[in-house]
N, CA, C and O atoms as CSV, one atom per row, in Angstrom:
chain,resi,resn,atom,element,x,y,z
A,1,UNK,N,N,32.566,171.544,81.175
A,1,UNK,CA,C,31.318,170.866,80.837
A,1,UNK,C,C,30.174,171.578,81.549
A,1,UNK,O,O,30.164,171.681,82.775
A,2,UNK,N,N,29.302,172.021,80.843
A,2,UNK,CA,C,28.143,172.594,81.356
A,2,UNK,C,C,27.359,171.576,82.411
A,2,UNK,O,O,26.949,170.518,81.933
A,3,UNK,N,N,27.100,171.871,83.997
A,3,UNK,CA,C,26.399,171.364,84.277
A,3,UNK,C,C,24.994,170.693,83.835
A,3,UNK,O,O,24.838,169.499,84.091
A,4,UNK,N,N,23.991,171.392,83.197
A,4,UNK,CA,C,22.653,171.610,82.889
A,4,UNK,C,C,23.361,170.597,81.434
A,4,UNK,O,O,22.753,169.528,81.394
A,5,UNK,N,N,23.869,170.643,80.902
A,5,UNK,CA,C,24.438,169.754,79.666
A,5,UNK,C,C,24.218,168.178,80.840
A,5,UNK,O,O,23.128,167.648,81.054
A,6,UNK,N,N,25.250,167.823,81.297
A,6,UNK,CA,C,25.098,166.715,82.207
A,6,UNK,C,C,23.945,166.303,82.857
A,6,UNK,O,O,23.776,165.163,83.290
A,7,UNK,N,N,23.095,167.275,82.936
A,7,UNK,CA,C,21.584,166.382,83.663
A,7,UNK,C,C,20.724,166.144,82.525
A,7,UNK,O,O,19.821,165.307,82.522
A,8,UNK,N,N,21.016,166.872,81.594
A,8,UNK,CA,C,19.950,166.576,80.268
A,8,UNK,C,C,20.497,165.382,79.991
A,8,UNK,O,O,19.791,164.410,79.721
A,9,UNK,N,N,21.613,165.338,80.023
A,9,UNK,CA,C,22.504,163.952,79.607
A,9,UNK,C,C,22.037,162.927,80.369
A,9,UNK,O,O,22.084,161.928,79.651
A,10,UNK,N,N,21.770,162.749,81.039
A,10,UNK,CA,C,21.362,161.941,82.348
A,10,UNK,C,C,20.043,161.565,82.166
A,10,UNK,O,O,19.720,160.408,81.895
A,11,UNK,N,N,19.158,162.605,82.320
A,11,UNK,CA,C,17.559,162.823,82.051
A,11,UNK,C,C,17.578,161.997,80.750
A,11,UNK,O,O,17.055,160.891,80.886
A,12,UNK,N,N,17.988,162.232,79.697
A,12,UNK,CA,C,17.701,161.364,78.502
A,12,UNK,C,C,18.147,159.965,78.629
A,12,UNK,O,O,17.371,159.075,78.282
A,13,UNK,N,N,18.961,159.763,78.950
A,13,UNK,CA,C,19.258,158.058,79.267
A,13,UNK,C,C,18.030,157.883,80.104
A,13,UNK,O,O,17.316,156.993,79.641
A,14,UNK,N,N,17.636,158.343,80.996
A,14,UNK,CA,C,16.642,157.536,81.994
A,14,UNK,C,C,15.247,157.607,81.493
A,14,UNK,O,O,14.309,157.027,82.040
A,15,UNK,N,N,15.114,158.598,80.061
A,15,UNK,CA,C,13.749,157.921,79.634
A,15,UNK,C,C,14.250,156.885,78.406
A,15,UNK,O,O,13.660,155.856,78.076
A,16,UNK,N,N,15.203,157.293,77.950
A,16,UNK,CA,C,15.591,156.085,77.273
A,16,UNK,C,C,15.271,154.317,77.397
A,16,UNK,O,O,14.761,153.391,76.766
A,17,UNK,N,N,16.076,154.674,78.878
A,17,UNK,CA,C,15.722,152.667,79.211
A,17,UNK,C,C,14.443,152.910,80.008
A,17,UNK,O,O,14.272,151.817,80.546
A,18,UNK,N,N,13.330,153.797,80.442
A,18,UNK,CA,C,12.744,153.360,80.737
A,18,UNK,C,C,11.460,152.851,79.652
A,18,UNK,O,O,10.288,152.596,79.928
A,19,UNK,N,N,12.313,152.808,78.059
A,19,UNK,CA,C,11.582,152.524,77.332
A,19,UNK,C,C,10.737,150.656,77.574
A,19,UNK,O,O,9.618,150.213,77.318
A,20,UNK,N,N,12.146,149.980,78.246
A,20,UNK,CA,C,11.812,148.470,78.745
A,20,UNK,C,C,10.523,148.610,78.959
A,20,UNK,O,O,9.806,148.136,78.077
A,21,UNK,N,N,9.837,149.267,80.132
A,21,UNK,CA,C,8.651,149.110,80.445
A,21,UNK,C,C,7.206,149.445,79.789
A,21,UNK,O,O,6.111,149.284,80.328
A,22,UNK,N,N,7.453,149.913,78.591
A,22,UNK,CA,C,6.109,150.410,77.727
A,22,UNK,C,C,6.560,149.265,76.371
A,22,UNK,O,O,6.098,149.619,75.287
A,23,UNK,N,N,7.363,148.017,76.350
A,23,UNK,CA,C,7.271,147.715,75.251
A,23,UNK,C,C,5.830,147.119,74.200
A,23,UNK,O,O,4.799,146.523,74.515
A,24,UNK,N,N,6.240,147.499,73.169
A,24,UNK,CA,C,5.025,147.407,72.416
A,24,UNK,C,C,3.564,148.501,72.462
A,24,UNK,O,O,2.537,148.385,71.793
A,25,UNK,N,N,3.851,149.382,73.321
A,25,UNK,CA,C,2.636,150.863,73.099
A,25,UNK,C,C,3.104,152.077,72.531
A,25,UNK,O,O,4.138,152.496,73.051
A,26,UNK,N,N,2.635,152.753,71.619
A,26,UNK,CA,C,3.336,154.137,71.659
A,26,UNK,C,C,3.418,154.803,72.398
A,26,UNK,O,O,2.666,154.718,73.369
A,27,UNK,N,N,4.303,155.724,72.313
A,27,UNK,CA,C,4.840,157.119,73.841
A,27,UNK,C,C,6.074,158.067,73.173
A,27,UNK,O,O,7.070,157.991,72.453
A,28,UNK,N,N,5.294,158.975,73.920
A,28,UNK,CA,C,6.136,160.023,73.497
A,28,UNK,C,C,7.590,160.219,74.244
A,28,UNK,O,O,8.290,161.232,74.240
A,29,UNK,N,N,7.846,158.936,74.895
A,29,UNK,CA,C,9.631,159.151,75.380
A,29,UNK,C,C,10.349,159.135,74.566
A,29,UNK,O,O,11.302,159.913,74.620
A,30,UNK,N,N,10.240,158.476,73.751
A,30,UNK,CA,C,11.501,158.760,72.104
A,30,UNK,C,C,11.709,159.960,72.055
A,30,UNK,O,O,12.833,160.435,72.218
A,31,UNK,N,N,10.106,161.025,71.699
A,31,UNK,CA,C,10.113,162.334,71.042
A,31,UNK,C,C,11.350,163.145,72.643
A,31,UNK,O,O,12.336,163.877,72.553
A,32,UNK,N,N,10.739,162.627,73.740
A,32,UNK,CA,C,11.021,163.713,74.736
A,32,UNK,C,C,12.762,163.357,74.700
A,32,UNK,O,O,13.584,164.274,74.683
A,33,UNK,N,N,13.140,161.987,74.693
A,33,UNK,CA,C,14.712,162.001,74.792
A,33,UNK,C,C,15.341,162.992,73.664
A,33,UNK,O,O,16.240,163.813,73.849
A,34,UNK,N,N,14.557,162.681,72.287
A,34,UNK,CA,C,15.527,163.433,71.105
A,34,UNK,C,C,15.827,164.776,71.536
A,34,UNK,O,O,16.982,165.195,71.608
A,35,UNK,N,N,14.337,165.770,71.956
A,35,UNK,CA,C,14.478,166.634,72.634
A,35,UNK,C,C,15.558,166.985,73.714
A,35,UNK,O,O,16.013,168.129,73.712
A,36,UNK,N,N,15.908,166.260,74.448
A,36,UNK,CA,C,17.068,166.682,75.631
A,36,UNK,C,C,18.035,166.522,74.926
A,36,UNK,O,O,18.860,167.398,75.188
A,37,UNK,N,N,18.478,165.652,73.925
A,37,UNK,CA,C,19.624,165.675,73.358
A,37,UNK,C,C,20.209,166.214,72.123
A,37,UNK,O,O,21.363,166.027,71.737
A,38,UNK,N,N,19.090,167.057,71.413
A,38,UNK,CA,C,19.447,168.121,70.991
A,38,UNK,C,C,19.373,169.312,71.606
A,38,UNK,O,O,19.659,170.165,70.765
A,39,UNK,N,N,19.176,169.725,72.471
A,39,UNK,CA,C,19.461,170.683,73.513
A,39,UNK,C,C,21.305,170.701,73.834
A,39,UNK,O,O,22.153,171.591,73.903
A,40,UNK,N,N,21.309,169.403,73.949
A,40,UNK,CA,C,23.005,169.016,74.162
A,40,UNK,C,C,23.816,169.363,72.995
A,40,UNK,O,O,24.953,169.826,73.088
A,41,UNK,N,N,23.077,169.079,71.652
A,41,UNK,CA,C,23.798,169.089,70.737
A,41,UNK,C,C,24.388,170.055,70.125
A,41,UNK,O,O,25.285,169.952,69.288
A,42,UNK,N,N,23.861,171.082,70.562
A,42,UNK,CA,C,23.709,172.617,70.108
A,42,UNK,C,C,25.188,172.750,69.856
A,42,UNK,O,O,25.772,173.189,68.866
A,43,UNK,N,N,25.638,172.282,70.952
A,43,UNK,CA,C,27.069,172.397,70.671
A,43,UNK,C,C,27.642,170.559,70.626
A,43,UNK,O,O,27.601,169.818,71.607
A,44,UNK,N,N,28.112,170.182,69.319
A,44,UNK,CA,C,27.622,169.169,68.878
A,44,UNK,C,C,29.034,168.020,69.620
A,44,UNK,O,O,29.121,166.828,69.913
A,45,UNK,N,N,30.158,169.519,69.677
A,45,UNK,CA,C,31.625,167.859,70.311
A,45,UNK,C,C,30.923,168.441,72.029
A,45,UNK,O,O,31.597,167.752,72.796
A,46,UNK,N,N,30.338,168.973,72.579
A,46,UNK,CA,C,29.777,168.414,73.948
A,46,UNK,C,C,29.011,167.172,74.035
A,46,UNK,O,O,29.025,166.490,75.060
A,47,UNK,N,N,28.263,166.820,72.871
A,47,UNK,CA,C,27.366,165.424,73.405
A,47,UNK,C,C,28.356,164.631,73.000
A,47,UNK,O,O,28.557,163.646,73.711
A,48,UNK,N,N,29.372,164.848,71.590
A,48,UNK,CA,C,30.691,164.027,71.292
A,48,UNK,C,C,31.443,163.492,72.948
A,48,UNK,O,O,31.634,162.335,73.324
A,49,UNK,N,N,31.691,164.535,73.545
A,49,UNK,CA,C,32.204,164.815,74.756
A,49,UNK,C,C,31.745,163.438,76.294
A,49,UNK,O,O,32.290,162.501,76.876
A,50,UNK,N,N,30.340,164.240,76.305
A,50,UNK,CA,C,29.575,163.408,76.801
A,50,UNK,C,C,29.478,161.824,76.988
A,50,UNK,O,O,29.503,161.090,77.976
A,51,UNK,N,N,29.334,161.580,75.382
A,51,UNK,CA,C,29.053,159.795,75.070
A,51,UNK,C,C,30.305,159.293,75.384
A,51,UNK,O,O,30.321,158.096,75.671
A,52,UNK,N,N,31.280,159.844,75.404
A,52,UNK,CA,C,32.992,159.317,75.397
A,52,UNK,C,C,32.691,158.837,76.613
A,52,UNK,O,O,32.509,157.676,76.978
A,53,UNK,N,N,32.642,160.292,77.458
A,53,UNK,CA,C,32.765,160.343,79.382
A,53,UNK,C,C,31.589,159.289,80.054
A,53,UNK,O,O,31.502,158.967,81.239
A,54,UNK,N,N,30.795,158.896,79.025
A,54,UNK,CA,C,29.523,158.082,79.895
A,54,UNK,C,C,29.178,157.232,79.446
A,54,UNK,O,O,27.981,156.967,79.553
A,55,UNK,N,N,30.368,156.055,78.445
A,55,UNK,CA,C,29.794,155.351,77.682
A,55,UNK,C,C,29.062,153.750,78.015
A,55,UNK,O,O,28.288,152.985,77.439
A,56,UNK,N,N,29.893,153.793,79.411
A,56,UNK,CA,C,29.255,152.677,79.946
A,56,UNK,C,C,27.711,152.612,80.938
A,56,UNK,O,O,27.227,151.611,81.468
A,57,UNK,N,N,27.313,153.675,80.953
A,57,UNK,CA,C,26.029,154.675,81.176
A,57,UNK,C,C,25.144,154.198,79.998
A,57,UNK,O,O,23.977,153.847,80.173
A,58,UNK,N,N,25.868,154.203,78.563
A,58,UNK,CA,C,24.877,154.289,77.795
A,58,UNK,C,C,23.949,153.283,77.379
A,58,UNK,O,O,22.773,153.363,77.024
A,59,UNK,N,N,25.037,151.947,77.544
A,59,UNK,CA,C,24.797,150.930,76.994
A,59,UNK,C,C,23.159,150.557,77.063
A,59,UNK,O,O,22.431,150.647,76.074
A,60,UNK,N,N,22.618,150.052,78.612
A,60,UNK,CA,C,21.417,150.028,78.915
A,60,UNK,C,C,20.790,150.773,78.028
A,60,UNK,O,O,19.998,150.102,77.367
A,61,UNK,N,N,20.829,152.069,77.699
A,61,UNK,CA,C,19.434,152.854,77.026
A,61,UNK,C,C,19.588,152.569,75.424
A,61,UNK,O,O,18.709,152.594,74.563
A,62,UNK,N,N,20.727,152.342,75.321
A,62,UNK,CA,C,20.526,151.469,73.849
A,62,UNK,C,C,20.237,150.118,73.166
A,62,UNK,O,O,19.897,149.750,72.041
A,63,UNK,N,N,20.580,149.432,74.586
A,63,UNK,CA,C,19.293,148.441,74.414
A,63,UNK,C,C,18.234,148.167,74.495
A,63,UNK,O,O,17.751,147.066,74.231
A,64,UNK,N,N,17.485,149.453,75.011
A,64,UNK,CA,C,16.265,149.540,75.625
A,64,UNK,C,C,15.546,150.149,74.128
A,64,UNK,O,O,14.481,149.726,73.677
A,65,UNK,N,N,16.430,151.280,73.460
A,65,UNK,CA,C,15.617,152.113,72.327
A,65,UNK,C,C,15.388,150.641,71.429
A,65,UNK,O,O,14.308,150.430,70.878
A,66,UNK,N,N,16.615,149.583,71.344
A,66,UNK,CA,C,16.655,148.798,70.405
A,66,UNK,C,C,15.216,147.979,71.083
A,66,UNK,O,O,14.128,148.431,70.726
A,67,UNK,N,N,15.228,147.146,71.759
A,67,UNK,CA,C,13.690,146.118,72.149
A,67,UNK,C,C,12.816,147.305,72.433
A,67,UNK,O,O,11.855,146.951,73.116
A,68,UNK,N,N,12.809,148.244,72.228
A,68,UNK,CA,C,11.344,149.153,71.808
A,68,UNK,C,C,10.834,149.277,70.448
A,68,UNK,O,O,9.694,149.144,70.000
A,69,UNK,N,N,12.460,149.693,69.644
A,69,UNK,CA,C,12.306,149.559,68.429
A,69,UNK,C,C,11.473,148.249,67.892
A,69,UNK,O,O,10.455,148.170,67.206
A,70,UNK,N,N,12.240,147.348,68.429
A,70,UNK,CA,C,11.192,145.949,67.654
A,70,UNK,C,C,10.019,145.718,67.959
A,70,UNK,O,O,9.229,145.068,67.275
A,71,UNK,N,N,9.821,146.179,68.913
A,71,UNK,CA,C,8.004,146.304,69.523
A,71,UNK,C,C,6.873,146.904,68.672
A,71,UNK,O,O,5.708,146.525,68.553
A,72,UNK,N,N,7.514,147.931,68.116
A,72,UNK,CA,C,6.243,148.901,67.625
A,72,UNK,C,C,6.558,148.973,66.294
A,72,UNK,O,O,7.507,148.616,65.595
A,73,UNK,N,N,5.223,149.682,66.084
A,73,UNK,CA,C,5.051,150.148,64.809
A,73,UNK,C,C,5.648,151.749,64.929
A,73,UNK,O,O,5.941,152.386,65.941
A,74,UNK,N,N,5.703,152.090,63.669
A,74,UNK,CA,C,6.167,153.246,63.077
A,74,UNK,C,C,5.780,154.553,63.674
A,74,UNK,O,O,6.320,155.636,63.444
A,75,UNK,N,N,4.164,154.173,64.958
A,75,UNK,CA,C,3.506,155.297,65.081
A,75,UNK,C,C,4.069,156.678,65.178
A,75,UNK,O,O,5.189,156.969,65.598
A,76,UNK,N,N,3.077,157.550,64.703
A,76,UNK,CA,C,3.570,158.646,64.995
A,76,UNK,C,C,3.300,159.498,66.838
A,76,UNK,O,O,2.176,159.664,67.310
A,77,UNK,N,N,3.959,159.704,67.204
A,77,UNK,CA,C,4.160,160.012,68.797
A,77,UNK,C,C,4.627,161.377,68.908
A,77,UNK,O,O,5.515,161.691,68.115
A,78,UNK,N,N,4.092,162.530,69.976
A,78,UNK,CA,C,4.733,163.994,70.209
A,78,UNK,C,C,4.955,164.443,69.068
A,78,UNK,O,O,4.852,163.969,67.936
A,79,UNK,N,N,5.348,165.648,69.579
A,79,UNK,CA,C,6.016,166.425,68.538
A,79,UNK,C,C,7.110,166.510,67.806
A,79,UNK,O,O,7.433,167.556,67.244
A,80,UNK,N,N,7.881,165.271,67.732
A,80,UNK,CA,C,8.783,164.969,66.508
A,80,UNK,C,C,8.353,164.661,65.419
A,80,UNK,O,O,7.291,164.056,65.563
A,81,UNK,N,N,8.692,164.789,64.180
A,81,UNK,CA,C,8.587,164.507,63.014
A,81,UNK,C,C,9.183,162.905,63.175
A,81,UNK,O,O,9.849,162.285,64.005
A,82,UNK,N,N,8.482,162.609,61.775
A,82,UNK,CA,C,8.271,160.812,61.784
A,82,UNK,C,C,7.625,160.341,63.114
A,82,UNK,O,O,7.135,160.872,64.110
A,83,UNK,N,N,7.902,158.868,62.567
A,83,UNK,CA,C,7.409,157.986,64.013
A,83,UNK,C,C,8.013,157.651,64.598
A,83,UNK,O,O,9.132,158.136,64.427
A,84,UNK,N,N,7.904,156.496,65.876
A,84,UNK,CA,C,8.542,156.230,67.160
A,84,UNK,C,C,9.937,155.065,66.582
A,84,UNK,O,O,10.876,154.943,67.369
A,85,UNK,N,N,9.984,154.456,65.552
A,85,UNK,CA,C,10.634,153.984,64.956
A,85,UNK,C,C,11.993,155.090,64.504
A,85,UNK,O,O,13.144,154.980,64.928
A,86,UNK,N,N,11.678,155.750,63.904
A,86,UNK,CA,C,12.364,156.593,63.196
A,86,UNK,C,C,13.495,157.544,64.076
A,86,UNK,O,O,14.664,157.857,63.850
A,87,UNK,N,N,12.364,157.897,65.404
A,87,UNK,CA,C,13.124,158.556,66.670
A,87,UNK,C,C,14.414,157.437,66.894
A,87,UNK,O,O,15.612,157.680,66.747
A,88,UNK,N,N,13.743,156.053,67.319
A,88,UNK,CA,C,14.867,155.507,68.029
A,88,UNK,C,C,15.971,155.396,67.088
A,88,UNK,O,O,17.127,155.466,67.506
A,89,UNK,N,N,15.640,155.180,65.483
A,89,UNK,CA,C,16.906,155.688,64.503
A,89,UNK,C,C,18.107,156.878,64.904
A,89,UNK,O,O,19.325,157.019,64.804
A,90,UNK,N,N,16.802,157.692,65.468
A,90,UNK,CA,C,17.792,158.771,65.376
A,90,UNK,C,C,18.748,158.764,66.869
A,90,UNK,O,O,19.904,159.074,67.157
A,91,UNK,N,N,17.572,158.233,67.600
A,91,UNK,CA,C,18.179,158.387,69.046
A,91,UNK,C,C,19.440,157.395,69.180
A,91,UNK,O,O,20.272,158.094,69.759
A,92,UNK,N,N,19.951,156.282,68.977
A,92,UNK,CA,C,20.744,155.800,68.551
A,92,UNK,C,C,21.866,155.932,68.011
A,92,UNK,O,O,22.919,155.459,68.439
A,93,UNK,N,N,21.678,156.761,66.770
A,93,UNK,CA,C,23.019,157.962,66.236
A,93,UNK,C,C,23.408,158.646,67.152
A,93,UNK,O,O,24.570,158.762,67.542
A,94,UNK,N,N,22.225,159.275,67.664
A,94,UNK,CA,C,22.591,160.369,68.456
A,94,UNK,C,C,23.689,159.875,69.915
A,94,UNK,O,O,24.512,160.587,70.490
A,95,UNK,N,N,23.210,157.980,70.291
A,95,UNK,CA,C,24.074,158.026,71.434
A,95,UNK,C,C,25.396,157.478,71.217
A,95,UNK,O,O,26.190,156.987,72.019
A,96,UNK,N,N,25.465,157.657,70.002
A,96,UNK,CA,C,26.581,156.391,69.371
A,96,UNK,C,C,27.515,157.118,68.515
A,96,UNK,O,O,28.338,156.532,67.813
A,97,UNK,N,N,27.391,158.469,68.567
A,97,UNK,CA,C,28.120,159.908,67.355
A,97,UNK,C,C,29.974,159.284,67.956
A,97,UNK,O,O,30.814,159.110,67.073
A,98,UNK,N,N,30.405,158.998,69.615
A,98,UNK,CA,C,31.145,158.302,69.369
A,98,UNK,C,C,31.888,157.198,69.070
A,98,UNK,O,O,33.073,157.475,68.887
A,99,UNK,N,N,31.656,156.232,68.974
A,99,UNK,CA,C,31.371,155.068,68.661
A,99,UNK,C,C,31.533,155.044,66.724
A,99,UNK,O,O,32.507,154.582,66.129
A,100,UNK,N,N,30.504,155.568,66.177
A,100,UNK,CA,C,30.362,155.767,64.779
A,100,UNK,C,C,29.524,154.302,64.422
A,100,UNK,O,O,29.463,154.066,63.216
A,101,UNK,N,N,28.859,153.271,65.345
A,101,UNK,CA,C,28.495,152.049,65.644
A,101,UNK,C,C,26.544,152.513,65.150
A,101,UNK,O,O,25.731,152.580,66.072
A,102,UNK,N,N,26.154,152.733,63.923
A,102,UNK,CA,C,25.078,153.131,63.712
A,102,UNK,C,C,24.424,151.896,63.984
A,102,UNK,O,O,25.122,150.884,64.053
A,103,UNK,N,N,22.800,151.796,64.202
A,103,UNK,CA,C,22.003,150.506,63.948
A,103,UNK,C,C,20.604,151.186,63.642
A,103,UNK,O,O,20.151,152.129,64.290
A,104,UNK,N,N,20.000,150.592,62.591
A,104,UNK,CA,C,18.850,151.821,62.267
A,104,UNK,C,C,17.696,150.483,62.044
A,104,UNK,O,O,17.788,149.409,61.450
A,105,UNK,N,N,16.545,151.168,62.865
A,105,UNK,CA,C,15.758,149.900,62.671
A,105,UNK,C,C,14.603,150.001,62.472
A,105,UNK,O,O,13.638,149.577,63.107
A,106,UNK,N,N,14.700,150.736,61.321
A,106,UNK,CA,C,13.697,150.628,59.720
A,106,UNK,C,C,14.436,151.925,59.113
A,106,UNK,O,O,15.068,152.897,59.529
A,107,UNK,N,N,13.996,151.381,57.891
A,107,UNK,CA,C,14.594,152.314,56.587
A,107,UNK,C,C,15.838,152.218,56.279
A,107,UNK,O,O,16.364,152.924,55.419
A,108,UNK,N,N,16.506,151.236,57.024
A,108,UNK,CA,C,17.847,150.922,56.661
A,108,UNK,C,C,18.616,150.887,55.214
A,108,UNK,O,O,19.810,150.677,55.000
A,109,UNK,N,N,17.514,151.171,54.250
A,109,UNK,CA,C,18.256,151.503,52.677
A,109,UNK,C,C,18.368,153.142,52.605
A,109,UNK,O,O,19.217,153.609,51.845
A,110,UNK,N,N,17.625,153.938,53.292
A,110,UNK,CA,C,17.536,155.587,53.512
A,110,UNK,C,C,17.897,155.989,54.614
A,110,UNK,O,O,18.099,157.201,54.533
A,111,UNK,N,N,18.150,155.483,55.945
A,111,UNK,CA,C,18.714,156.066,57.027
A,111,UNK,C,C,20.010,155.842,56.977
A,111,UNK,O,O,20.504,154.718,57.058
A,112,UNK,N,N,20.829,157.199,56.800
A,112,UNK,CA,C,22.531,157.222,56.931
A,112,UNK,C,C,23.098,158.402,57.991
A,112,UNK,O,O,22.674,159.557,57.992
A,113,UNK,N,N,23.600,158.153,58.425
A,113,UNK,CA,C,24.519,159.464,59.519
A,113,UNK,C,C,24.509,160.566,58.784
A,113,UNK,O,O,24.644,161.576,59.474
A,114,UNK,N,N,24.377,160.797,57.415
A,114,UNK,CA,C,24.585,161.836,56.478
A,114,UNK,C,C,23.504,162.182,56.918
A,114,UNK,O,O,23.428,162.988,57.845
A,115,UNK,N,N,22.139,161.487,56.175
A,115,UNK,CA,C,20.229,161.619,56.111
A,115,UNK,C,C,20.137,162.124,57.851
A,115,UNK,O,O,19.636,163.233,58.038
A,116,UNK,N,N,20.554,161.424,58.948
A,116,UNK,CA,C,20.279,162.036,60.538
A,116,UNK,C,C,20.615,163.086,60.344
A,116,UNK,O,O,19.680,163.868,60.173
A,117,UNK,N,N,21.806,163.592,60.274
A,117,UNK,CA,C,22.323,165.188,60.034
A,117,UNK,C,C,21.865,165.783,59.249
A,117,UNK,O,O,22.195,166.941,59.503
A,118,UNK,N,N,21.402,165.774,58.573
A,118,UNK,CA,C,20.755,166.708,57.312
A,118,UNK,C,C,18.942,166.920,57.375
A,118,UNK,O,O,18.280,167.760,56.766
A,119,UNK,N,N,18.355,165.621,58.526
A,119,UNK,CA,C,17.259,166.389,58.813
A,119,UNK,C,C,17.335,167.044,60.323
A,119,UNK,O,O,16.461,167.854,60.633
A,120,UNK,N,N,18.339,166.713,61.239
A,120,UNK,CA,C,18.518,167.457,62.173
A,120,UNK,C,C,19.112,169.292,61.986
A,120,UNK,O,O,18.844,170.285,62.661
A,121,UNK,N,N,19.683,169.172,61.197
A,121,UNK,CA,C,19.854,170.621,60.796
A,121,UNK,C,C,18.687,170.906,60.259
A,121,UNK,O,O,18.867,172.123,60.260
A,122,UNK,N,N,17.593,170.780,59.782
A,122,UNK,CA,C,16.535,170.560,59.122
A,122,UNK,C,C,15.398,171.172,60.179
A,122,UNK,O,O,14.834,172.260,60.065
A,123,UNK,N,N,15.216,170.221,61.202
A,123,UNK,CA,C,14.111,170.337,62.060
A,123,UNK,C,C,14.907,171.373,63.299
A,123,UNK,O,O,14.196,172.276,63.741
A,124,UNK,N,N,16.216,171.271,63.808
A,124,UNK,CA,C,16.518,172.213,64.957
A,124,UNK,C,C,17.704,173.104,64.601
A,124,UNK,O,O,18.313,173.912,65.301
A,125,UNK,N,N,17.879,172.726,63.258
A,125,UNK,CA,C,18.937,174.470,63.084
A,125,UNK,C,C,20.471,173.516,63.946
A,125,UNK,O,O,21.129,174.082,64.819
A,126,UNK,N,N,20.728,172.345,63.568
A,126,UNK,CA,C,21.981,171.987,64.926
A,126,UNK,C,C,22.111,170.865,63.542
A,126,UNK,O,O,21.278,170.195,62.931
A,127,UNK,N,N,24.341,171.150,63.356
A,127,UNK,CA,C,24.947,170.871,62.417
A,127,UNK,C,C,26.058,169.915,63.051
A,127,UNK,O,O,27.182,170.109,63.514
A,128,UNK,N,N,25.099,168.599,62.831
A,128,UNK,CA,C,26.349,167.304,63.355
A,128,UNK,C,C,27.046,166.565,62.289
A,128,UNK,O,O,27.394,165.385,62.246
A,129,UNK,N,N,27.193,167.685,61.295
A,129,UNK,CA,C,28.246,166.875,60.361
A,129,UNK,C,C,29.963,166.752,60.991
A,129,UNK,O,O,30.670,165.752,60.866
A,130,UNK,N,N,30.352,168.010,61.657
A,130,UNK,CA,C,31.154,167.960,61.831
A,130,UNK,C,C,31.911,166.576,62.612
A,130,UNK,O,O,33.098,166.257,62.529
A,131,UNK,N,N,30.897,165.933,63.329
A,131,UNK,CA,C,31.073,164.625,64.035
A,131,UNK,C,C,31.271,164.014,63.159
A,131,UNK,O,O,32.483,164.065,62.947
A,132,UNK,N,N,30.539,163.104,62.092
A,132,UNK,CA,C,30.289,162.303,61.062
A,132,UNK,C,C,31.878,162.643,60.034
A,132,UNK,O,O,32.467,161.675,59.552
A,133,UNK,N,N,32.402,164.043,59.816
A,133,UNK,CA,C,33.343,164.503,59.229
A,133,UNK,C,C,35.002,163.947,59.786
A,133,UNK,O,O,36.006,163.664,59.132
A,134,UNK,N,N,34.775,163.949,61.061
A,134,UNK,CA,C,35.479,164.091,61.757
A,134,UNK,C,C,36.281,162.277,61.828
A,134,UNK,O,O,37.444,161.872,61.834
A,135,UNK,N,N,35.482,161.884,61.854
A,135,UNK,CA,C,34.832,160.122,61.345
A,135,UNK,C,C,35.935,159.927,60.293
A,135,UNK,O,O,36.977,159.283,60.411
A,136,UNK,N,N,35.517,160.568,59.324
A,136,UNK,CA,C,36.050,160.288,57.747
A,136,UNK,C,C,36.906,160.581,57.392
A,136,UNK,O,O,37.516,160.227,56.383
A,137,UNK,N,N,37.214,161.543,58.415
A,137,UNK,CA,C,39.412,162.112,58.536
A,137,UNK,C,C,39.856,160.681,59.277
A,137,UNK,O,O,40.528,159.862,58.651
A,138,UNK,N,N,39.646,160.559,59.963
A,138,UNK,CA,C,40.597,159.973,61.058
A,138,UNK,C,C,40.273,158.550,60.607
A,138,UNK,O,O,41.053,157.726,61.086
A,139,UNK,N,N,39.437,158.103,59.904
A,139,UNK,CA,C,39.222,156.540,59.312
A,139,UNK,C,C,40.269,156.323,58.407
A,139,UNK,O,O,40.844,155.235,58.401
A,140,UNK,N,N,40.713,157.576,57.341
A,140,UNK,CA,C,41.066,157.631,56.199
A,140,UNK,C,C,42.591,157.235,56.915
A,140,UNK,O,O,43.036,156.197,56.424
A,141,UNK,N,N,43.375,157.769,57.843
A,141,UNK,CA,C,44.380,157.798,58.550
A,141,UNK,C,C,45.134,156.883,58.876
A,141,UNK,O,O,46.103,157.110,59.601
């Protein structure tokens, strides 16, 4: 396990929940977590890896993206594409790739693990189907 993998790992949970404290303003911590964790993803069974080894780590920051999520509006925030809504969509997948436990909170008729992967290859060149694939073997089983 790459060290520098593990502190990004780390670093993103802790802006994650420190979403609690800005509820209801926009901020660019959504944009900055997605950021650290596609850095991780690059190599996509390391953050697989990761969420396994730290899952009781995670919990907090996914409740935190979730009561942020319900706070705000859609704004658009940093340099991610879409809005702060849309991030915590993604950020969510992103902490939950093991699990397979999606919760998307807006667009829930257009946001699918397929649609996350297909604009993440999209915006950073990084191919998390194989996770989602990987899903659909071993369900079938």
């Amino acid at each position: 396990m790459n060290k520098s993998s593990l502190e990004k790992f780390y670093q993103s949970l802790e802006v994650c929940k420190s979403l609690k404290t800005i509820q209801g303003q926009r901020s660019t911590l959504p944009c900055e977590a997605l950021h650290l964790l596609c850095e991780i993803a690059q190599d996509p069974f390391e953050l697989l890896d990761l969420c396994q080894q730290h899952e009781s780590e995670i919990e907090p920051a996914l409740t935190a993206i979730a009561d942020y999520a319900a706070s705000v509006d859609n704004w658009k925030a940093g340099d991610c594409p879409f809005g702060v809504k849309d991030h915590c969509n993604i950020l969510h997948f992103l902490l939950n790739v093991h699990t397979k436990e999606f919760e998307f909170f807006r667009g829930r008729e257009t946001f699918t693990p397929e649609i996350i992967c297909e604009f993440i290859k999209d915006w950073k060149g990084i191919d998390l189907t194989p996770l989602i694939a990987s899903r659909e073997k071993t369900s079938v089983a």
